[in-house]
N, C-alpha and C positions, 0 to 999 in steps of 0.2 A: 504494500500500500504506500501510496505517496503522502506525503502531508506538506501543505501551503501555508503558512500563518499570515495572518496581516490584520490590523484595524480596519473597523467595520465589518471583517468577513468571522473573526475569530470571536468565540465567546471564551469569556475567562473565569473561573472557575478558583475562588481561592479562601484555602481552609486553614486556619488561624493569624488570627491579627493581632500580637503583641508586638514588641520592642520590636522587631525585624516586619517583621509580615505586614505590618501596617503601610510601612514607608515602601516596599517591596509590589505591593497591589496598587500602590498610588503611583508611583513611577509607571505602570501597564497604563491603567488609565487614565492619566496626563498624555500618554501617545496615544491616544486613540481609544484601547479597548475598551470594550462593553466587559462590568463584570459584575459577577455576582460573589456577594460574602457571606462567610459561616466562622461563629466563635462561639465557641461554651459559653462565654460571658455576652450574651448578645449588645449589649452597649460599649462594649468592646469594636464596634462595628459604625459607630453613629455617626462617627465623622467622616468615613467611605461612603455612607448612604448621601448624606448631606451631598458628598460630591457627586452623586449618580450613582452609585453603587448600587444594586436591588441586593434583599436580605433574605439568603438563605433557612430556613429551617431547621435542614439536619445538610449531612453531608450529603445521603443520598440525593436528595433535595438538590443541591448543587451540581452533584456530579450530571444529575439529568438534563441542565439544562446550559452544560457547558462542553467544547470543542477542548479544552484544555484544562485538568483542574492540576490546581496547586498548593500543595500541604505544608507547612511549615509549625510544626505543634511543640509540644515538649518533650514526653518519653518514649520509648518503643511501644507501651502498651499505648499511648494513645495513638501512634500510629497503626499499630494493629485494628484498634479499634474504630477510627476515619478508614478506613479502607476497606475492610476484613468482617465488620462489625454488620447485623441488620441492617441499620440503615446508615453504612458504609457508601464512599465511594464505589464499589465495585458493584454493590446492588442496586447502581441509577445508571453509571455509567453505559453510553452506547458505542456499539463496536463500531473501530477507526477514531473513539478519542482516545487523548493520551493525559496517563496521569504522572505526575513530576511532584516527588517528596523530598522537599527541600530542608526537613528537620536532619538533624546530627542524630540517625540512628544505628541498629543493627546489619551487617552487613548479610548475614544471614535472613533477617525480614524483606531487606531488599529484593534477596532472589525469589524469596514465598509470595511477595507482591508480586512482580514481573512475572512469575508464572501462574498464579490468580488470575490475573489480567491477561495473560495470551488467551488462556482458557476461554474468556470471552470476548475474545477481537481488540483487546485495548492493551494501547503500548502502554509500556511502565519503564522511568527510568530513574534512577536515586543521582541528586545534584543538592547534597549538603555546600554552606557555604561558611566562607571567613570572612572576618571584618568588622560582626558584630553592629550597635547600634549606630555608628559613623558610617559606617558601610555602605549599607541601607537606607540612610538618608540620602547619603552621599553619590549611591549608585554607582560605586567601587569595590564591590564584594568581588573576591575571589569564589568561581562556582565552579567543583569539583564533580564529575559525570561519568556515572555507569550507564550502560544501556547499548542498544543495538543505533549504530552509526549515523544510518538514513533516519532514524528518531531526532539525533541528538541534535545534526545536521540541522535538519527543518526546526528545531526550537532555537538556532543561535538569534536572531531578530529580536526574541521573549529575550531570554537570556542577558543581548546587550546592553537592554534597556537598564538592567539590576545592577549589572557588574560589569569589572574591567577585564579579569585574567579565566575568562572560560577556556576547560581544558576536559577533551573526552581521555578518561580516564581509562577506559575496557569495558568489559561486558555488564550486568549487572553484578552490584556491589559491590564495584570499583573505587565507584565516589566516595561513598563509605569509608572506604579501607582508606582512602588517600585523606578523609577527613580525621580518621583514628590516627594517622600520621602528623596533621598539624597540630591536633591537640594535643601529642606527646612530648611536640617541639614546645609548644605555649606554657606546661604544664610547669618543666623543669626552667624555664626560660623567668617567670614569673617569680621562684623563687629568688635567683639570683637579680631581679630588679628592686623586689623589694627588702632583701636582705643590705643591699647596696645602698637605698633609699636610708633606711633604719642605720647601717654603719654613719652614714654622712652626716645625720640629724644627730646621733648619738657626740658625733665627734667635732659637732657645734659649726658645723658647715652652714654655708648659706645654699639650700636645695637647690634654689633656680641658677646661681652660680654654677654651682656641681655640676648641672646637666648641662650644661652650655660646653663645660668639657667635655665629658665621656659621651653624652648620646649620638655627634657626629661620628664619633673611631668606631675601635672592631667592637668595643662592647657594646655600641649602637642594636635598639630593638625597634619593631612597631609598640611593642609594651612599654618601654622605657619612654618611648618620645610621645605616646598618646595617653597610656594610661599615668607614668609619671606627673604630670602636671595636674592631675585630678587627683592623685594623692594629696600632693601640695597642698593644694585645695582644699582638701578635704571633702570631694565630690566623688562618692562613691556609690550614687546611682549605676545601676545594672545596664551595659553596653553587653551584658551576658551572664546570667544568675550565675550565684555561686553552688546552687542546687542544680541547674543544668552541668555545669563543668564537672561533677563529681559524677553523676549519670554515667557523661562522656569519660572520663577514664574508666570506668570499672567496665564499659562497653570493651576497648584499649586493654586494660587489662585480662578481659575474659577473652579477648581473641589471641593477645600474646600468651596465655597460658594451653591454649587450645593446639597455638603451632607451638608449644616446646621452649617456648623464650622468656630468659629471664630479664625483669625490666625492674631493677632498683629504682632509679631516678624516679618513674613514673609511679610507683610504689609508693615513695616517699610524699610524692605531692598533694597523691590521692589522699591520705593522712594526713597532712597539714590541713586539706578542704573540707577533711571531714571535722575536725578543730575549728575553721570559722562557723562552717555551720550550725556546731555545739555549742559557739558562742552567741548565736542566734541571728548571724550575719547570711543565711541562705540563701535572702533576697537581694543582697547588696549584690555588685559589681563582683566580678573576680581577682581584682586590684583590693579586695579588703584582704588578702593574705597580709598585706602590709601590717594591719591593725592588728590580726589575733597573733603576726611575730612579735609585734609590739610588746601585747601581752606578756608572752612570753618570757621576755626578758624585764616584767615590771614597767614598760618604759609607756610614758603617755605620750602618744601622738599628738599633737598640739592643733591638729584640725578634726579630730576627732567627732565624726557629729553627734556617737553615741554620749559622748559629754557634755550636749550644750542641752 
């Protein structure tokens, strides 16, 4: 089968609208698209309708009445469940639409979708993404792509509109696996940002000074240079929970323990995010690793908002 995308001809189809999903479905329909929306929190959705958006029901609901749908949720089980579920995508969908789950899930669910959906005539392709809530405003996300080629081909238009560095990855649950790869970079990466952050503070340094050295050299990060100044700040609003990111490695962990591999680093981090969490930070950004090192070592963060 061939697939054409284009505004005005294509419907769109798009299941969760928080932090990412929201700015993600707005950018579709700023070019053009016609779309329809679905979120467990239905007010979740009010400012897409405001702009045209027509409101979904269920997923199934959605997927019936769209040429394209697109997921971006929170855990493996609720993507099971948008998909997989009664009134799932897969029980509205019609044969020749394609469905695109852009949540940080299972590489395994990936393939169980993809062949759910051949079953009944609908491509399936997993396209997790990075960049987070600058990203996605931004329309700079890197978007990571499993699936069959002439699919993935025909969605680059959708695709460009989101992001900068689209890259087909292989077959299904590719993307996946090449998303369990960034996070394993972020995970251990993060510690030494804000370990580095906390030496500098500690040792009575002026922070914005600090960065102005080391963020251009080799120790240079996207973490350091974007999430670093909302330390400072003390603005540790969620660009990506800290209960998602722990999901996301134990997904990372349970596949490296599957092939044979042992992954300290990622170990460790996993453990540290389970310490913010217990400190009650699960909601926060994934730059609050900073605050519960903090802790750790007695020391108060001086932008701390849990203090004001």
């Amino acid at each position: 089968m061939s697939y054409a995308f284009a505004p005005g001809k294509t419907r769109i189809g798009w299941i969760g609208t928080g932090v990412m999903g929201r700015s993600m479905v707005g950018h579709l329909m700023a070019a053009g698209y016609e779309a329809i929306v679905y979120n467990r929190t239905a007010s979740k959705t009010d400012d897409l309708v405001a702009k045209g958006a027509k409101r979904g029901d269920t997923p199934k609901a959605v997927a019936e009445s769209s040429d394209v749908i697109f997921t971006i949720v929170g855990y493996p089980s609720d993507v099971r469940e948008v998909y997989l579920g009664a009134d799932g995508i897969l029980a509205g969908a019609k044969p020749g639409a394609v469905v695109v789950d852009m949540t940080t899930s299972e590489p395994s669910l990936a393939i169980e979708i993809f062949e759910a959906a051949k079953a009944k005539g609908v491509a399936s392709v997993d396209a997790p993404v990075s960049g987070g809530d600058i990203g996605a405003r931004e329309a700079r996300l890197s978007i990571m792509i499993g699936g069959d080629k002439p699919v993935v081909d025909a969605l680059d238009p959708l695709f460009s509109i989101m992001g900068k560095t689209i890259v087909h990855q292989g077959g299904p649950g590719a993307g996946q696996h090449t998303k369990m790869a960034n996070q394993i970079l972020i995970s251990t990466n993060m510690i030494g940002v804000c370990e580095a952050l906390l030496y500098a503070y500690k040792a009575g340094l002026d922070l914005e000074t600090a960065l102005k050295s080391v963020a251009p050299g080799a120790a240079g990060s996207w973490s350091l240079s974007n999430l670093g100044p909302r330390m400072i700040a003390g603005n540790f609003d969620p660009g990506f929970f800290v209960e998602h990111f722990i999901k996301d490695m134990g997904i990372a962990l349970a596949e490296s323990k599957r092939m044979g591999l042992a992954m300290p680093g990622l170990a460790l981090a996993e453990q540290l995010y389970r310490a913010v969490a217990a400190q009650g930070m699960g909601k926060f950004g994934t730059h609050a690793l900073l605050l519960a090192l903090a802790q750790l070592s007695n020391v108060n963060w001086p932008t701390d908002p849990r203090q004001k």
